[in-house]
N, C-alpha and C positions, 0 to 999 in steps of 0.2 A: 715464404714471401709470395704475395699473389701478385700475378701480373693483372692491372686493369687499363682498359682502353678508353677514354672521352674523348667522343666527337665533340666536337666544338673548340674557336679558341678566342671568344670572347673571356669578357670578366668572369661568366660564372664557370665555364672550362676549366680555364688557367686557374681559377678559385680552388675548383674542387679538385684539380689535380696534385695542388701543392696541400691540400687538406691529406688526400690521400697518402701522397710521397711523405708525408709527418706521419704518418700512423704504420709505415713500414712498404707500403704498396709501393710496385715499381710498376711505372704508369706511362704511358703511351700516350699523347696528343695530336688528333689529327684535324688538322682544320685546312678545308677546302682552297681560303685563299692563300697570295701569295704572303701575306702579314698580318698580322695579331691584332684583334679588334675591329676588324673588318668592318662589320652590319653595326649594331646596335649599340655596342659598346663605344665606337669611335665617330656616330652620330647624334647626339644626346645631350640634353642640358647641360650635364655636368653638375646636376645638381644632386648635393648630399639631402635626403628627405629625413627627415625629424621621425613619421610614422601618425600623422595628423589624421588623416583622411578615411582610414580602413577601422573594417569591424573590429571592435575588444573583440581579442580571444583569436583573429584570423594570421594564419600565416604572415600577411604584410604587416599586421599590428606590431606584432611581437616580433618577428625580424628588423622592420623599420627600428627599431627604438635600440635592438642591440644592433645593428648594422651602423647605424650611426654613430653612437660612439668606436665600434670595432674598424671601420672602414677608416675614419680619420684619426684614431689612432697607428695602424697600417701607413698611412699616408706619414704622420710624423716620423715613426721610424725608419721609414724608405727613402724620405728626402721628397716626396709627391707634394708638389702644390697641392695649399687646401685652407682655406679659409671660413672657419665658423661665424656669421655674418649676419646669420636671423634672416626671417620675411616678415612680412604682411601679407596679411590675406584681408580684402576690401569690401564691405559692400557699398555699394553707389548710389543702390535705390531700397526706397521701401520693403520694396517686399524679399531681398535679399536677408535680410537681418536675422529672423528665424533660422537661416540654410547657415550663418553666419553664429548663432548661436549653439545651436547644433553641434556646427566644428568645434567650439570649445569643452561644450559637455564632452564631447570625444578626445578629444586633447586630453583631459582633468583621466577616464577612463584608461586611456595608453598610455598614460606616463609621461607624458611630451608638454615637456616646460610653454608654455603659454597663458597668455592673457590678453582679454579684452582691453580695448585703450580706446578714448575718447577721440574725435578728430583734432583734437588740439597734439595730443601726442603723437598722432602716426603724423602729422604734417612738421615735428620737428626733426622727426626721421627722414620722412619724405615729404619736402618741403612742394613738390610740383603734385601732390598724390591728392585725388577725390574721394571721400569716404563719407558715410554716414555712421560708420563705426569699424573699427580695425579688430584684428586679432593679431596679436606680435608672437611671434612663435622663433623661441629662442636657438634652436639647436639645428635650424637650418644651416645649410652650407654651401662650399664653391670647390670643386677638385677639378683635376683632370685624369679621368678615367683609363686613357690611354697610357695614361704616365703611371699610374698602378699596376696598367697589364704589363706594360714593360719591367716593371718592378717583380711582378709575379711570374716575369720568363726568366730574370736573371736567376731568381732565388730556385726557378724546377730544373733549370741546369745545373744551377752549382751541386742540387741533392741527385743529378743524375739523372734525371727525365728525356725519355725517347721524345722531342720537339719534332712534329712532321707538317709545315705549311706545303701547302700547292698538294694536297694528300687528301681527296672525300674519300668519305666513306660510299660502296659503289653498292655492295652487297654484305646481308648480316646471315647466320644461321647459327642455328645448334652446333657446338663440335662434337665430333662423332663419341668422343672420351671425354666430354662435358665441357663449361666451359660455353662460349662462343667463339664464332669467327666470322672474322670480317677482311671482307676483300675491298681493294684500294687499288685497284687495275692494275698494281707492278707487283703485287704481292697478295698473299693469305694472312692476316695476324691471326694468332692464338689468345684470347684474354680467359681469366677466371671469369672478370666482371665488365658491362659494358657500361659506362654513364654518355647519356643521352641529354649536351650541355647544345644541341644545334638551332635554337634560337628560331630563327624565321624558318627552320626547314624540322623544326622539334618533332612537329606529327607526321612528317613522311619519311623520317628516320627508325621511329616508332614502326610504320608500318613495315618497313624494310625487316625491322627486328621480328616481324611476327606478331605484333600486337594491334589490336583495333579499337585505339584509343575514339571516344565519343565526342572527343573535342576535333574540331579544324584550324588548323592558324590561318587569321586570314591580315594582309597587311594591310595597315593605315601607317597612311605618309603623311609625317606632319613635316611641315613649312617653317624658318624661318627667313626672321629679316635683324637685318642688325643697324640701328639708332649711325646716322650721322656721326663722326666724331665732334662738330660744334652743337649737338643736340644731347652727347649723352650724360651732359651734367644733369639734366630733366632726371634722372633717377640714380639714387645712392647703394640702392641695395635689390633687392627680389620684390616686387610687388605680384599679387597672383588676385584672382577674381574669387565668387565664391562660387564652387564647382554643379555642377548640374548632377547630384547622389545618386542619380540610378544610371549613369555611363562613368567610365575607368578613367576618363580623361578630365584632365584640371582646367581647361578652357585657356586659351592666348593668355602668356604674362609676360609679363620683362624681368630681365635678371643681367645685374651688371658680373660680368664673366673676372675671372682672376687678372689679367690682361688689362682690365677696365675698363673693355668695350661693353656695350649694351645690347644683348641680342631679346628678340620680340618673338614670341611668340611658342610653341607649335599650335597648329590648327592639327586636323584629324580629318583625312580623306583616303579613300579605298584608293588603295595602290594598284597598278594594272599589271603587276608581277612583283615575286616574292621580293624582291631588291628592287622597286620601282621606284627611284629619286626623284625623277620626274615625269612629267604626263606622259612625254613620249618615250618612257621605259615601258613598255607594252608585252605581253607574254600571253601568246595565246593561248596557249595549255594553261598556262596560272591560271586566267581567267575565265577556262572552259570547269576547268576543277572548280573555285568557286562558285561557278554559276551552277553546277550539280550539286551546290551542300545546301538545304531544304534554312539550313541557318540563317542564311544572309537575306534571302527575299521574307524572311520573316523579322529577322533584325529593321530593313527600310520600312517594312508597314509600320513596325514601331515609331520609329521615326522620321520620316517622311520631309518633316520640317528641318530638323536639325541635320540631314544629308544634302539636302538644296543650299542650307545657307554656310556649310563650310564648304562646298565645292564655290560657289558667289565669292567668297571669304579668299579660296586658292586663287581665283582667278582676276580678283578684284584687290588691288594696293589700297583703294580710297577703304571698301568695305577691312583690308583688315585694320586700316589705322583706324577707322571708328571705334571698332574692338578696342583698342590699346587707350583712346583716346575715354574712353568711361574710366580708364584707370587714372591716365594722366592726361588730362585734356590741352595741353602745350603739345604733344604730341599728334603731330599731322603729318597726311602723308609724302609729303618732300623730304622727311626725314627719316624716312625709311631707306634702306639698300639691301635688295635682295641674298641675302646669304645659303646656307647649305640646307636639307632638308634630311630627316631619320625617319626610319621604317619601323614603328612598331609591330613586331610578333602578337600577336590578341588571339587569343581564343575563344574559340566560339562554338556554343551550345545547337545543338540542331534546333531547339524551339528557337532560335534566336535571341538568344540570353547571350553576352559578353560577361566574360566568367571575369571577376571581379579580384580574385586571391590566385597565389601560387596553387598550382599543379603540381606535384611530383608523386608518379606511380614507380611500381617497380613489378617487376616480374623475374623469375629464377635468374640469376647471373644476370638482370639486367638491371638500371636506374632509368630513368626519359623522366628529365625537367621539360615540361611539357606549356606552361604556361611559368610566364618570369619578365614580363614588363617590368617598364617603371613601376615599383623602386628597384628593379630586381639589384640592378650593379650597385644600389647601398647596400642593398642584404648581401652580397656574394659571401662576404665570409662566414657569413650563416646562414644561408641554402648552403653551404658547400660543404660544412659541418653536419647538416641534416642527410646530405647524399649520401654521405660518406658514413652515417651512420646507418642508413638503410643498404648503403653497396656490403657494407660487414655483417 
């Protein structure tokens, strides 16, 4: 029996520790905070991703499509809210329709149940919704993510799982008789194998381990708001825009939550430290580190324009209802109310590429999931199948 150790105790952790505890491994979890789900996993849509968006043939492709059913499968047996519910994805103007087209040819290519529908149809779905033409995409959904990891701590206890909250990782190294170790400032652990589930701190855990991974993580804070309760009849289900294909992120949409409030948005703004919720979450060293990765001032040349108008976007209520309001034009900003905001993990290429697919390297006795954004917590049961096959 190999003992192995995952930092992290998000979804994909917890995921792959209970992947491993089934295949015989006695497994070690250490996560920094004082409770499970912390960062990413306990800030996030909540949405179950169908696998619409990503390359045929790419890691999100093909985990998207099994994650989806495997994840809300997981949820029914567990007792996890989760509701299969469909979206829309919309275009509003002209010259969307092609990017709009596009997503379905890619749809038909992943395997992900969809179809084009006229505006007569998406407006019986969504009676308040603007479109020039729709894409209905079946096998979207609504969970609560949190309520999974709890599901995946009960089941790593029952099979015996070392559970260690309020516990980082401080220090990694070679053991002198193979193997790694890692220090946790009240102790030395022993592992055969280390997996590397640390999410917003993925590539300075990496470095800790000895490895000099070519990516950086750097965070984006996206924002929301959540719909009035007299306003959030205005939408039934998930409405989403059509996405801008050379950036990771899906642009502001609405999605009415299991609960059946309506929450609006995220936007995508550079966070001023690794956990930066809001502006004046500030980190100087966070932000002296990325200000030394050659990535990021070559990422803003790129885009220039589209980093002016989602900070206008943060700071501006009227500009982000206009956003929502191309979806559903009843929607203004008096009915909005500021709710919680999540930190995207993003990887990022030193030419300034935002790397687009999972990451997962490995090195002797070690795993580092290194890139695992949305969709990552659809996929967990299948990144953590893959880890777990590369930790053996």
């Amino acid at each position: 029996m190999r003992n192995v150790v995952v930092v992290g105790g998000g979804i994909l952790g917890l995921a792959t520790a209970r992947e491993l505890t089934s295949r015989g491994d006695r497994v070690t979890v250490l996560e920094k905070e004082d409770h499970w789900a912390g960062h990413q996993t306990g800030h996030n849509s909540n949405v179950v991703h169908a696998g619409l968006y990503y390359a045929p043939g790419s890691f999100k492709a093909r985990m998207s499509v099994a994650g989806n059913r495997s994840i809300v499968e997981f949820a029914r047996e567990h007792g996890v809210p989760v509701e299969v519910c469909g979206k829309l994805v919309v275009a509003t103007r002209e010259e969307e329709l092609p990017g709009l087209h596009a997503l379905a040819a890619r749809a038909e290519a992943n395997n992900v149940p969809a179809k084009l529908i006229e505006p007569a149809e998406a407006h019986e779905r969504e009676p308040e919704v603007a479109c020039l033409s729709a894409l209905r995409v079946e096998s979207t959904g609504i969970i609560d993510f949190p309520a999974v990891c709890a599901a995946l701590v009960r089941l790593l206890a029952e099979a015996g799982a070392d559970l260690r909250l309020s516990t980082p990782a401080l220090g990694i190294r070679a053991g002198r008789s193979g193997g790694v170790e890692i220090a946790t400032g009240s102790e030395v652990l022993r592992a055969d194998v280390l997996v590397n589930c640390a999410g917003l701190h993925a590539d300075r855990v990496a470095r800790l381990a000895g490895l000099n991974p070519k990516v950086r993580i750097v965070p984006f804070r996206g924002e929301y708001f959540t719909l009035r309760p007299e306003s959030a009849h205005l939408v039934r289900g998930l409405i989403y825009p059509v996405p801008d294909p050379t950036l990771p992120f899906l642009g502001v949409h609405l999605t009415r939550m299991l609960d059946g409030s309506v929450h609006a948005g995220p936007n995508a703004v550079l966070a001023l430290r690794r956990e930066g919720y809001r502006w004046r979450d500030v980190s100087a060293a966070d932000l002296a580190e990325v200000a030394r990765f050659p990535g990021i001032w070559r990422l803003a040349r790129k885009y220039p324009r589209t980093a002016v108008d989602e900070v206008v976007r943060s700071l501006s209520r009227r500009r982000f209802a206009n956003s929502l309001a191309r979806l559903v034009p009843a929607v203004g900003r008096e009915d909005l109310v500021r709710a919680g905001s999540g930190v995207r993990a993003q990887a990022l290429l030193p030419d300034g590429t935002l790397v687009q697919d999972f990451i997962i390297e490995s090195a002797p006795h070690q795993v580092h999931v290194l890139n695992a954004p949305s969709p990552g917590a659809t996929c967990a049961l299948e990144i953590a199948k893959h880890v777990a096959d590369q930790a053996s």
